[in-house]
C-alpha positions as CSV (number, residue, x, y, z in Angstrom):
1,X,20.8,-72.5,-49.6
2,X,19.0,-69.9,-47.7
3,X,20.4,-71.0,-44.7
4,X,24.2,-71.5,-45.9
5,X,23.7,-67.7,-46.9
6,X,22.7,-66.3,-44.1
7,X,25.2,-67.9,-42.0
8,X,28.1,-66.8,-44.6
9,X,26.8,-63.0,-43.9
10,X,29.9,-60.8,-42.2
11,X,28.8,-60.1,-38.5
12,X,28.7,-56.1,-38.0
13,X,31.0,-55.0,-35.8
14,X,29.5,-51.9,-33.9
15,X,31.5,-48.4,-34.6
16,X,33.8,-47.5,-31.5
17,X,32.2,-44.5,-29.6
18,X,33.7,-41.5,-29.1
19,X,35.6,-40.3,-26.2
20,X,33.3,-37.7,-24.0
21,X,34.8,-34.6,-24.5
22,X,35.7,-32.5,-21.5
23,X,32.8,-30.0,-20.4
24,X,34.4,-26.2,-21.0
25,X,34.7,-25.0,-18.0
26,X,33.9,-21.3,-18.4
27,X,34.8,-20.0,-15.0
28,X,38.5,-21.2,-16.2
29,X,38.0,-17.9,-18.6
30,X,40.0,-14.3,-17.9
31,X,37.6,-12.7,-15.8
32,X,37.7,-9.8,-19.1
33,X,36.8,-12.5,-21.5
34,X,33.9,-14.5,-19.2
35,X,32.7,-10.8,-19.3
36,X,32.1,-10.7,-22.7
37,X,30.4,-14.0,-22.9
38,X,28.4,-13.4,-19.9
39,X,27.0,-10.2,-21.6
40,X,25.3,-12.2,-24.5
41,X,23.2,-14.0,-21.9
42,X,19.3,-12.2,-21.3
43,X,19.7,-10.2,-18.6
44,X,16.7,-12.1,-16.4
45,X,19.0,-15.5,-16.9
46,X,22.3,-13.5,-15.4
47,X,19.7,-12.2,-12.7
48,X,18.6,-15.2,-12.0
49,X,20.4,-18.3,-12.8
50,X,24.3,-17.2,-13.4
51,X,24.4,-15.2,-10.4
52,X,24.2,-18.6,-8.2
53,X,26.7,-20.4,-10.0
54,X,29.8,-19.1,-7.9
55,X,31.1,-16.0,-5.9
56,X,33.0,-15.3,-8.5
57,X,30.1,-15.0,-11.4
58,X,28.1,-13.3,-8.6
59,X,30.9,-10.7,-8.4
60,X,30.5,-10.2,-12.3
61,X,26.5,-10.2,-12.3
62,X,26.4,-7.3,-9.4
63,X,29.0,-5.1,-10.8
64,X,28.5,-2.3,-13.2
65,X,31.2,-3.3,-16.1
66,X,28.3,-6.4,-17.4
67,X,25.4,-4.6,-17.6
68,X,27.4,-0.9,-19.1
69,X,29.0,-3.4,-21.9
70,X,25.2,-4.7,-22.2
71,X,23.7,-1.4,-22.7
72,X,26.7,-0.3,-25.2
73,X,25.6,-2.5,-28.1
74,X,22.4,-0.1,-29.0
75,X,24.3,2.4,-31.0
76,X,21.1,4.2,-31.4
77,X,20.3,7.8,-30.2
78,X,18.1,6.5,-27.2
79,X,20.5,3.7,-26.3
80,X,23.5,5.9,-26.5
81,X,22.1,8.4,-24.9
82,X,20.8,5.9,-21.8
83,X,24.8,4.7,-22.0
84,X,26.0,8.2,-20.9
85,X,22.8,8.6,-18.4
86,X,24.0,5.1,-16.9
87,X,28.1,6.2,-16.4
88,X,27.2,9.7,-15.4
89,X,24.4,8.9,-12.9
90,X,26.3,5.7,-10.9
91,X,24.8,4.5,-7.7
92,X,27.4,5.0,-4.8
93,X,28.6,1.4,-3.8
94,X,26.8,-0.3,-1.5
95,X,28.0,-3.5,0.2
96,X,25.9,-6.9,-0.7
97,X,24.0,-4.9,-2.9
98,X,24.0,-5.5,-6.8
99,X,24.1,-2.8,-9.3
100,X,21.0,-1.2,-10.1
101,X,21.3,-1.6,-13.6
102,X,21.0,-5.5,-13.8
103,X,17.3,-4.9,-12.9
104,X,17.3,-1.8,-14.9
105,X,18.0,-4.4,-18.1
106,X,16.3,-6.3,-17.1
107,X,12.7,-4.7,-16.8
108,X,13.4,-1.8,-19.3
109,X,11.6,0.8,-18.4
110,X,12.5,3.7,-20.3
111,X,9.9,3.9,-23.3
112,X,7.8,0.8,-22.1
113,X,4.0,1.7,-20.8
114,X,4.5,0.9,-17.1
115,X,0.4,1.4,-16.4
116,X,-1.0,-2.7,-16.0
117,X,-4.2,-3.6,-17.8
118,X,-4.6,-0.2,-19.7
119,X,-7.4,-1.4,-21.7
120,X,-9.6,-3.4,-19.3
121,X,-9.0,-6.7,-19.1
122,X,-11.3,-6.9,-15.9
123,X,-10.2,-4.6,-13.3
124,X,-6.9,-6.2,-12.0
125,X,-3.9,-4.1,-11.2
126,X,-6.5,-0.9,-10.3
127,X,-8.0,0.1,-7.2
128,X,-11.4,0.7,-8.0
129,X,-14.2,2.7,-6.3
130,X,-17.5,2.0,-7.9
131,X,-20.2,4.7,-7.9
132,X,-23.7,3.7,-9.4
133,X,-23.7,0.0,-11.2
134,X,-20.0,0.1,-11.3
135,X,-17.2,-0.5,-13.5
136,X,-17.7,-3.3,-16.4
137,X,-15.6,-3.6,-19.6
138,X,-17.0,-3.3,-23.2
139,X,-16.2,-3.2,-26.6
140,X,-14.6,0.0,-28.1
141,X,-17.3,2.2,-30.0
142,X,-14.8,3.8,-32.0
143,X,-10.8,2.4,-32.6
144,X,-8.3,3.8,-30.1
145,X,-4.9,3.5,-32.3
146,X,-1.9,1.9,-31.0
147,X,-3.8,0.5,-28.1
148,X,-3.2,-3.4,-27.0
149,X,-6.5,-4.5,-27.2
150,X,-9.9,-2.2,-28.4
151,X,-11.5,-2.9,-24.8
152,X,-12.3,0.1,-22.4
153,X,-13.4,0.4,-18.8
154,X,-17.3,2.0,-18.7
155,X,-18.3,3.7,-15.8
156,X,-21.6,4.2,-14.2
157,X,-24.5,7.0,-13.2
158,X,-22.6,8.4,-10.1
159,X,-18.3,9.1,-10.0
160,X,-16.7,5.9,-10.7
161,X,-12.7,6.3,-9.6
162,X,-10.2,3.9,-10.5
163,X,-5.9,4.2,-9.3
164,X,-2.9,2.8,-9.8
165,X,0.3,4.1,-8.4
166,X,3.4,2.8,-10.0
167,X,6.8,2.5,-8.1
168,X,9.6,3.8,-10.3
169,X,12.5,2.3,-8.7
170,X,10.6,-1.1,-8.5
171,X,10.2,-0.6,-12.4
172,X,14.0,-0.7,-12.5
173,X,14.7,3.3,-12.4
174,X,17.1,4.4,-9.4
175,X,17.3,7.4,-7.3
176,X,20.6,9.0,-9.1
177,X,18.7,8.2,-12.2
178,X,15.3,9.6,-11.7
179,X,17.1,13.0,-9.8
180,X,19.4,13.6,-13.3
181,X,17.1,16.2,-14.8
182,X,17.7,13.7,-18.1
183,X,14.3,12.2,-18.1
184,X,11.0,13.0,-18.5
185,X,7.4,11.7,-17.8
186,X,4.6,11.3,-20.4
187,X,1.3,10.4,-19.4
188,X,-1.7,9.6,-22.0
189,X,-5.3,8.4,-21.6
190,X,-8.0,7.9,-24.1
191,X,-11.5,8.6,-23.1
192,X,-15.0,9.1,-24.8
193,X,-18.6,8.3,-25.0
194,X,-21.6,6.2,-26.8
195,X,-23.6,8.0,-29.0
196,X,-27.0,8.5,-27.0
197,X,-25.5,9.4,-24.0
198,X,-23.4,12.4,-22.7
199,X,-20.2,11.8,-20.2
200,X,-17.7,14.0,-17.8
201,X,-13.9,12.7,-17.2
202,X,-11.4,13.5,-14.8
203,X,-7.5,12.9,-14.8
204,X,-5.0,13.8,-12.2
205,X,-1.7,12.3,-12.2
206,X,1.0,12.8,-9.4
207,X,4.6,12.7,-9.1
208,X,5.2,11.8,-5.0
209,X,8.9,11.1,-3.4
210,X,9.5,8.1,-0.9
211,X,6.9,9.5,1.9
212,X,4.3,10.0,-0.7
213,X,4.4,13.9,-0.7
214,X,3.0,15.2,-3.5
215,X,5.9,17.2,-5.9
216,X,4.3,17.6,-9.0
217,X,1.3,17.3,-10.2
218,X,-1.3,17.5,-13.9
219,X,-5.0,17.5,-13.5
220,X,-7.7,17.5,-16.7
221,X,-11.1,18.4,-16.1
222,X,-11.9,18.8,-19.8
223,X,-15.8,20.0,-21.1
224,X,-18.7,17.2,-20.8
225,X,-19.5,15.3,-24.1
226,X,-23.0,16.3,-25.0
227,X,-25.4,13.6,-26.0
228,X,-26.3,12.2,-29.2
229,X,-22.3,12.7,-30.1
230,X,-21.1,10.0,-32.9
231,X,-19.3,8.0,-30.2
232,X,-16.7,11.1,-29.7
233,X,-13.5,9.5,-28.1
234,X,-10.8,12.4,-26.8
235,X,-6.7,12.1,-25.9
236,X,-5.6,13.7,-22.9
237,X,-1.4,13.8,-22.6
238,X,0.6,16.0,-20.6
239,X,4.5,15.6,-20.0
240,X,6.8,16.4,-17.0
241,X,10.0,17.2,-18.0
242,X,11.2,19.3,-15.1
243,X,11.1,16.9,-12.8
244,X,11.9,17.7,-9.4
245,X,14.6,16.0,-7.3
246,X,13.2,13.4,-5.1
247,X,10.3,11.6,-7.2
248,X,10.0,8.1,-6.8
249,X,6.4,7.2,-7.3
250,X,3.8,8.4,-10.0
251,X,-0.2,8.1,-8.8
252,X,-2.4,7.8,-12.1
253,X,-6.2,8.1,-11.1
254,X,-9.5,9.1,-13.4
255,X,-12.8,9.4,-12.8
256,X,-15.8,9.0,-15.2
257,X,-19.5,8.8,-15.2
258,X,-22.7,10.1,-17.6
259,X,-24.6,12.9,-17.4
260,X,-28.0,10.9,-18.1
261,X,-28.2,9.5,-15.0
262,X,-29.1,6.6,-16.5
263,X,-28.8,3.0,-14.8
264,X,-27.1,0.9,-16.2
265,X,-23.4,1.5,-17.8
266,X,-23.6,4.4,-20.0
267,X,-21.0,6.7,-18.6
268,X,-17.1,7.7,-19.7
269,X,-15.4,4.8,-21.5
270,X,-11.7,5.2,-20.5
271,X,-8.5,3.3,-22.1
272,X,-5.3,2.6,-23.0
273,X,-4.2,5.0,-20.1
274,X,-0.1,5.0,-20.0
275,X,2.8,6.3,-18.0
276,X,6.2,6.3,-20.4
277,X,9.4,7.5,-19.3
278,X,11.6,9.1,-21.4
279,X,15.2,9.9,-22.0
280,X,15.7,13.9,-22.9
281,X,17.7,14.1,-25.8
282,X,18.7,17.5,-26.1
């Protein structure tokens, strides 16, 4: 009886499948309406993928229209305020050369620290000159606030220097930008000293145009802490927001080391150094 029954059972006829539907083609769009579409992609994907896909799309990706429609949907006072800065302050058009804006959305500089490894995560991204035992990295002694990581760099018995210099327009800035008179500079740095021993600090940061001259400048060659100081950890900021035509680099160097004269690592403890650029508001 088993068998009968199971020889009775209805065979199952698969389900049909369904026709493939034809891919949208979106270059097929009105170049105003691929526009649109093309400005919810991240701006790194319509750097680097999109503009390959066709001379066309390329057109789109190096033009202004994208990335202005981009930065139009931050209705706040910064992003409007970038929005103006970004119509008023157009590059002149330059043949085979894309917009400066796509890599202006792309790395988004304004308000971002541009300084790498503020807080020491070993020395990489600084040139370094060591004096005495060197530069190390420690543990904070006292909590920097708003800092990445509570790490510092620790310098040494003799001047121990450290520099980065950051290229503006290779941070996605560009020349008609940076010449507005709409931005401004702020540089911070957070230095201090362990308890039993006493430390001196330097800071000099420099504006410098294409050749490197030097057009504006801030240097901070604050008091010595004394010894036997309750781990004392000091803020040093400074702003330039007269900027002078021409800038295109800023050089960010310090220098630290303890008046002990110990051996050993028991100088300045520098961190969370930063270099933020800023739209003016008013």
């Amino acid at each position: 009886m088993g068998a009968w029954a199971s020889r009775g059972r209805a065979a199952r006829v698969p389900a049909p499948e369904p026709e493939p539907e034809e891919a949208l083609d979106l270059s097929q769009l009105p170049p105003e309406l691929l526009l649109v579409v093309l400005s919810h992609v991240p701006p790194r994907t319509l750097l680097g993928r999109c503009r390959q896909v066709c001379r066309g799309w390329r057109a789109l990706v190096d033009g202004q229209a994208l990335w202005l429609l981009i930065l139009a949907r931050d209705h706040g006072a910064t992003g409007r305020a970038l929005l103006h800065l970004a119509r008023s302050c157009q590059s002149p058009a330059r043949n085979a050369r894309p917009c400066p804006l796509g890599r202006f959305c792309a790395r988004r500089p304004i308000g971002r620290n541009l300084i790498r490894n503020p807080c020491g995560q070993g020395l990489r991204k600084w040139m370094v000159q060591h004096g005495g035992d060197g530069w190390v990295v420690e543990e904070n002694r006292t909590t920097v606030p708003g800092a990445p990581s509570q790490t510092c760099f620790v310098t040494s018995f003799s001047w121990c220097r450290k520099k980065q210099v950051l290229d503006l327009e290779e941070e996605g800035l560009w020349p008609e930008l940076l010449d507005s008179g709409r931005i401004e500079i702020c540089v911070s740095d957070w230095w201090g000293a362990r308890h039993d021993s006493g430390c001196m600090y330097r800071l000099l940061v420099q504006l410098l145009d294409a050749n490197q001259t030097v057009l504006d400048k801030f240097s901070a060659v604050p008091d010595p802490i004394p010894q036997w100081n309750n781990n004392a950890c000091l803020h040093v900021t400074h702003v330039f927001s007269n900027i002078k035509m021409g800038v295109r680099f800023v050089s960010f160097e310090h220098w630290g080391q303890d008046t002990q004269f110990w051996a050993g690592h028991y100088g300045a403890r520098v961190t969370n150094s930063s270099v933020i650029v800023r739209v003016r508001l008013s």
